[in-house]
C-alpha positions in Angstrom: 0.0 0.0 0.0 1.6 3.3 -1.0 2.6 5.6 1.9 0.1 8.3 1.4 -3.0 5.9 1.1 -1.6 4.5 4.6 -1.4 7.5 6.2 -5.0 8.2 5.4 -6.3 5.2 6.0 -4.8 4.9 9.6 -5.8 8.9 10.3 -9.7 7.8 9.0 -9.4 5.3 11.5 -8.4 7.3 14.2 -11.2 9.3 13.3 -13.4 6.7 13.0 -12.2 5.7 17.0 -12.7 8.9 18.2 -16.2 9.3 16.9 -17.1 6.5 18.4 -15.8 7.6 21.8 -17.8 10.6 21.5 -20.9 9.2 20.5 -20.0 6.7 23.6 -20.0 9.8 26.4 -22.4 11.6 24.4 -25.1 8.8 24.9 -24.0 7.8 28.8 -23.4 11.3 30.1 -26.2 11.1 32.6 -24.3 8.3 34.1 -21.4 11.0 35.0 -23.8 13.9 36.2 -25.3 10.9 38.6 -22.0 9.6 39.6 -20.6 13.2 40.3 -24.2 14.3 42.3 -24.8 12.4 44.6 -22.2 12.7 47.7 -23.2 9.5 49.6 -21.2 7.4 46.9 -17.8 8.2 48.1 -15.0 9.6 46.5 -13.3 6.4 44.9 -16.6 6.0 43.1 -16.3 10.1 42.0 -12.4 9.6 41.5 -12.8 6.8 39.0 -15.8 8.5 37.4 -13.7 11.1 36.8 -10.9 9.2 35.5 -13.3 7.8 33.2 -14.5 10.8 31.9 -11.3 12.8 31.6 -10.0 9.1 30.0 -12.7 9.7 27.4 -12.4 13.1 26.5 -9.1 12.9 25.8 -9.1 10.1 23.5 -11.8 11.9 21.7 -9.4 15.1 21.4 -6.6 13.4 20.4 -7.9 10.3 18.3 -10.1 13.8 16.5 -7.1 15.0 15.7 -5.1 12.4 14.5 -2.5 12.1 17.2 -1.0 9.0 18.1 -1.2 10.2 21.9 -4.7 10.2 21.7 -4.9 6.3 22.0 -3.5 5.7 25.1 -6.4 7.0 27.0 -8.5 4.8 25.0 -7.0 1.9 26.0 -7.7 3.1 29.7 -11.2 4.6 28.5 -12.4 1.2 26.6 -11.7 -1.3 29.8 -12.7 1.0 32.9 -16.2 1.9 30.8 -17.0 -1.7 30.4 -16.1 -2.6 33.7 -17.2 0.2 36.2 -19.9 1.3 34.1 -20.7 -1.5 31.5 -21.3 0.7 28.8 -21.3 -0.5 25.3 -19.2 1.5 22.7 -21.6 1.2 20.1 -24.6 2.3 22.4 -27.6 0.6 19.9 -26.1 -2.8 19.2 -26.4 -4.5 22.8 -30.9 -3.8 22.4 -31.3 -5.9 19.5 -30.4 -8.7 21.7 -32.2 -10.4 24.5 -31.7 -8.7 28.2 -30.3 -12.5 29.5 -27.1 -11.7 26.4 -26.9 -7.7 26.7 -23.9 -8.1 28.7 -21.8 -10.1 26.7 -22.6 -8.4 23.8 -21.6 -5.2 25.4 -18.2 -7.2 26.3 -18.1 -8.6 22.7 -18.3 -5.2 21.0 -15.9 -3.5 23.3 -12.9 -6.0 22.9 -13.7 -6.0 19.2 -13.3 -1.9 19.0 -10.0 -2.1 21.8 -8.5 -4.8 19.1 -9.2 -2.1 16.2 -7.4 0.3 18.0 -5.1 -1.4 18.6 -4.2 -2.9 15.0 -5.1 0.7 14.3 -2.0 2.7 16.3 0.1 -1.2 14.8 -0.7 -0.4 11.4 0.5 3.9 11.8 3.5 2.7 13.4 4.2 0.0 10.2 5.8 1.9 8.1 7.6 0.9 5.5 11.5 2.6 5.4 12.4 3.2 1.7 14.9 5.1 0.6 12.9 8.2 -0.5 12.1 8.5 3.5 
């Protein structure tokens, strides 16, 4: 694949990520605001909320803008929003299934999107050396 057409593939996919984070906190903000009011949860609740959050926002930023730094917050973001918060990175796909499965699904979708990032941030860092570079 030419070095050009590389380049914008792996930036669309960035892209592509970072939409998809955005979407992601877009759709399950209310979560944060409930998280962040009420007092009587404690502040290791709050503190990884807000890890969480600032995790997601800043893979957004950076994955918007097609830098690589952008991805390691997603690697935290993806993980701690299945796990503290079980939310699904592609917010519509886990209803078409049965309320028994949602959870899985939600576990199957978010590993599938961490492994495209990561072959994502693999295939920007491939890059051929020629001697024109």
């Amino acid at each position: 694949m030419p070095h050009s057409v590389q380049h914008q593939s792996s930036t669309l996919a960035q892209r592509v990520l970072g939409v998809i984070v955005t979407l992601c906190l877009l759709r399950n903000f209310d979560a944060f605001s409930i998280a962040f009011s009420y007092t009587q949860l404690g502040i290791i609740p709050m503190v990884i909320s807000g890890l969480v959050l600032l995790s997601g926002i800043l893979s957004a930023i950076g994955l918007l803008k097609g830098r690589h730094w952008g991805f390691l917050p997603l690697y935290f973001f993806i993980p701690a929003a299945t796990m503290f918060f079980n939310f699904s990175m592609v917010p519509f796909v886990p209803l078409i299934f049965p309320e028994a499965l949602r959870a899985y699904v939600v576990l199957g979708v978010n590993i599938s999107i961490l492994l495209y990032a990561v072959f994502a941030l693999l295939n920007k860092m491939d890059r051929p050396i020629g001697l024109n570079s």
